[in-house]
C-alpha positions in Angstrom: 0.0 0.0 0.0 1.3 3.3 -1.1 2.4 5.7 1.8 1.2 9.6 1.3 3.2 12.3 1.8 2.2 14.9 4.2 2.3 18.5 5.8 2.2 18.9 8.8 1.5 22.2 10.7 1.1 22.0 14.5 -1.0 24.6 16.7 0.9 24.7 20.3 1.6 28.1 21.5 2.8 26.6 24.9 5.0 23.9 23.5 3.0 21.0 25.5 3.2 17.7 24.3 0.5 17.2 21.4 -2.5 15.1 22.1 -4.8 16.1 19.5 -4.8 15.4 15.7 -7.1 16.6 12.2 -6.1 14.6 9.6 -7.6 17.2 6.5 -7.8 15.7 3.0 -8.0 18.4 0.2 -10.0 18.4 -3.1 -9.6 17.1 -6.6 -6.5 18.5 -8.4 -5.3 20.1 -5.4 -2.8 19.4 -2.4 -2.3 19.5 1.4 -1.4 22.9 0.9 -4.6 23.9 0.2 -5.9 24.1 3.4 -1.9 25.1 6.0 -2.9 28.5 5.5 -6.4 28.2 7.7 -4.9 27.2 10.6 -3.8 30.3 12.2 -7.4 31.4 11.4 -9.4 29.4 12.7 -9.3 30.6 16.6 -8.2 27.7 18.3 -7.5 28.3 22.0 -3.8 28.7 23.3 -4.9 25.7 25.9 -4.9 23.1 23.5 -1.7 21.4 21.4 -3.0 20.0 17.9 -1.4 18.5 15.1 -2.8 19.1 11.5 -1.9 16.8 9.2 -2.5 17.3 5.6 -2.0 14.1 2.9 -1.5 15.1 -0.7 -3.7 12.8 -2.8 -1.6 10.2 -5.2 -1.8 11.6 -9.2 -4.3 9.2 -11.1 -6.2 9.4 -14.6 -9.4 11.5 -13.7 -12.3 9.9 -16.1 -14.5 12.8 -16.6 -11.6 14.8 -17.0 -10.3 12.8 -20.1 -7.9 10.8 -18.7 -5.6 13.9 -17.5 -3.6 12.6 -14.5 -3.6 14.7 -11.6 -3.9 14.6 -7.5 -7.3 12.6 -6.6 -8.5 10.7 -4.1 -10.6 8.5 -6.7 -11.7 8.4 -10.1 -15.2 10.2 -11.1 -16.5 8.1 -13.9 -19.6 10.0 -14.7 -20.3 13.6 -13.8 -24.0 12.8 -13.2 -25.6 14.5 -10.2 -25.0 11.4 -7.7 -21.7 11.0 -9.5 -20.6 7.4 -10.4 -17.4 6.5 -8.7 -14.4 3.9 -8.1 -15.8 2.5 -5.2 -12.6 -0.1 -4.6 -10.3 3.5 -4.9 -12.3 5.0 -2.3 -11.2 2.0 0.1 -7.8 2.4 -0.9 -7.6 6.0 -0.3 -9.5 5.7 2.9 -6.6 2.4 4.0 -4.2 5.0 3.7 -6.2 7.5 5.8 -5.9 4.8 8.4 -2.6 4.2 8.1 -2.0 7.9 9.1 -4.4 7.4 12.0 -2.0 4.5 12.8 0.9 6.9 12.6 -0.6 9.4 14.9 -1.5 6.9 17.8 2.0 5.1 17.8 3.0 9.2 18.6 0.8 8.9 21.6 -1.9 10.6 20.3 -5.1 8.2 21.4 -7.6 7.7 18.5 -10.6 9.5 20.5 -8.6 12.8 19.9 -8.0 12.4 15.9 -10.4 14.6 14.3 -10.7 13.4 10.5 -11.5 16.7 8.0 -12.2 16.9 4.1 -13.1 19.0 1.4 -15.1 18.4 -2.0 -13.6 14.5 -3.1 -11.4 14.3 -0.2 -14.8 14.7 2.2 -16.0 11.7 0.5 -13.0 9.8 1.6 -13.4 11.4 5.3 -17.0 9.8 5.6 -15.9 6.2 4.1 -13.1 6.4 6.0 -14.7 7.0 9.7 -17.6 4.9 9.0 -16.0 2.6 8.1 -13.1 2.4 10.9 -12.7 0.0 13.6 -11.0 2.7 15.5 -13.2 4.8 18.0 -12.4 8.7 16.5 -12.8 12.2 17.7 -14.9 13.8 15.2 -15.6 14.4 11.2 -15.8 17.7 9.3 -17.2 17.5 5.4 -16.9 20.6 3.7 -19.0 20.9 0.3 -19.2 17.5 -0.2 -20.9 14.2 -0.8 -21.8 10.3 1.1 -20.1 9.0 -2.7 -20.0 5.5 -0.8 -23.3 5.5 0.7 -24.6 2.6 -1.0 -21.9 0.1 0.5 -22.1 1.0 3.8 -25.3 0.0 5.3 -24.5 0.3 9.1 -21.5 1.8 11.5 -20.1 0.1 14.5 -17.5 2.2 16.8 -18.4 5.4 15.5 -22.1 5.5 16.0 -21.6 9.0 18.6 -19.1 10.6 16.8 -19.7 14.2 16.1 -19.8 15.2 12.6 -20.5 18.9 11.3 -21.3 19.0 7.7 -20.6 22.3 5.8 -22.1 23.5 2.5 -22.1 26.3 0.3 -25.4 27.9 -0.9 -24.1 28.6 -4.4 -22.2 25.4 -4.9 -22.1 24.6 -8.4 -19.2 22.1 -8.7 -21.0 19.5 -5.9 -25.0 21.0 -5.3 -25.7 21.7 -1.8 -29.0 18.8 -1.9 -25.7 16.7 -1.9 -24.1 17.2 1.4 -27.9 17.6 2.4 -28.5 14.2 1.3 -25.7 13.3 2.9 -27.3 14.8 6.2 -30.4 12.6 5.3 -28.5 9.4 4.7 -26.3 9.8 8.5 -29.3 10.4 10.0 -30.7 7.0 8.4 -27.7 5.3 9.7 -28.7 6.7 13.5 -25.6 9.5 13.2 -26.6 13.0 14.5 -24.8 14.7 11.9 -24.8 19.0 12.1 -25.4 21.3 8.7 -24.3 24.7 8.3 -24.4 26.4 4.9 -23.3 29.4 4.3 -23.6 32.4 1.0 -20.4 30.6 -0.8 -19.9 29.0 -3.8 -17.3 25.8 -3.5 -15.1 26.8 -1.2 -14.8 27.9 2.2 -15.5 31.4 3.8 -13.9 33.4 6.9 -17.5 33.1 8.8 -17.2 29.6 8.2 -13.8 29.4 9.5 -14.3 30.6 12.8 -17.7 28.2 13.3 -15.0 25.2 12.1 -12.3 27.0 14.9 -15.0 26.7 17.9 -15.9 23.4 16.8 -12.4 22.3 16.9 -12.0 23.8 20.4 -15.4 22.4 21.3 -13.4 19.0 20.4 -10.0 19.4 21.7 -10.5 21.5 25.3 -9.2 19.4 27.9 -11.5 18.0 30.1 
């Protein structure tokens, strides 16, 4: 199995040892550089020490964008509404998502405090990957995205409480909003107590949004 490279950024203004983790998967054609510069925005308390880490998807031939090769999480077959997808590429991607998880915990960090984040394709991963996962995790965070594996996962087993806040913009027009509010629909089905936020964005993320991602975080992380 491939290994990813990764960024990693760490929020710790008083140096203590880290026991948090987000593990933040960025879009299609993009990298983990997408998303370093957010972190000093996002408000997170000077109490806590967490660790961002941030995979650059492997370069594949994209389908629906004739073949070209480029970073991606999966391959997107057909751009129909639902999308048709490479199912067995999703698993893969989200094997390696566990194999960072793995990474984290041998670091000391336990697997309650690994939050797992994504945005557009690499939110689809996020879901497959924590509802799918035989770890007990901190929390998820999908960001104008889609449940692209929905129809193979029919129930979840150590994650049933996690806390999930989905976030959508209202002018979407790469991944419609009704998707990450069918999404919603389709947790809710599977007894998850998912969160939705949209906000006046197209697809990508906003200051506003930010901030309500930064107390969320904090909400996560504070030490009990």
């Amino acid at each position: 199995m491939a290994t990813l490279e990764t960024l990693i950024v760490e929020h710790n203004p008083n140096n203590q040892p880290v026991n948090h983790a987000v593990i933040w998967l960025h879009g299609l054609g993009a990298s983990g550089y997408d998303f370093q510069p957010i972190v000093p925005e996002l408000g997170l308390s000077d109490e806590v020490a967490v660790r961002f880490i941030f995979p650059h998807a492997p370069k594949i031939p994209v389908t629906v964008n004739g073949g070209y090769v480029m970073p991606a999480w999966y391959d997107i077959l057909e751009m129909t509404l639902q999308r048709r997808v490479d199912i067995a590429q999703i698993t893969a991607s989200a094997a390696m998502i566990d194999e960072l998880i793995a990474e984290q915990m041998a670091q000391g960090i336990a697997s309650e405090n690994i939050i797992i984040a994504g945005f557009s394709q690499g939110g689809a991963v996020a879901y497959h990957t924590v509802l799918t996962s035989k770890r007990k995790l901190g929390g998820l965070l999908a960001l104008s995205t889609y449940f692209a594996s929905a129809e193979v996962i029919d129930s979840v087993a150590v994650n049933q409480d996690i806390a999930i806040k989905i976030d959508h913009g209202q002018f979407d027009d790469v991944v419609p909003m009704v998707l990450g509010l069918d999404a919603k629909e389709r947790l809710q089905k599977l007894g998850l107590k998912p969160t939705f936020s949209s906000y006046p964005m197209a697809h990508q993320v906003c200051l506003a949004q930010i901030k309500d991602i930064g107390n969320w975080l904090n909400s996560l992380t504070k030490t009990a």
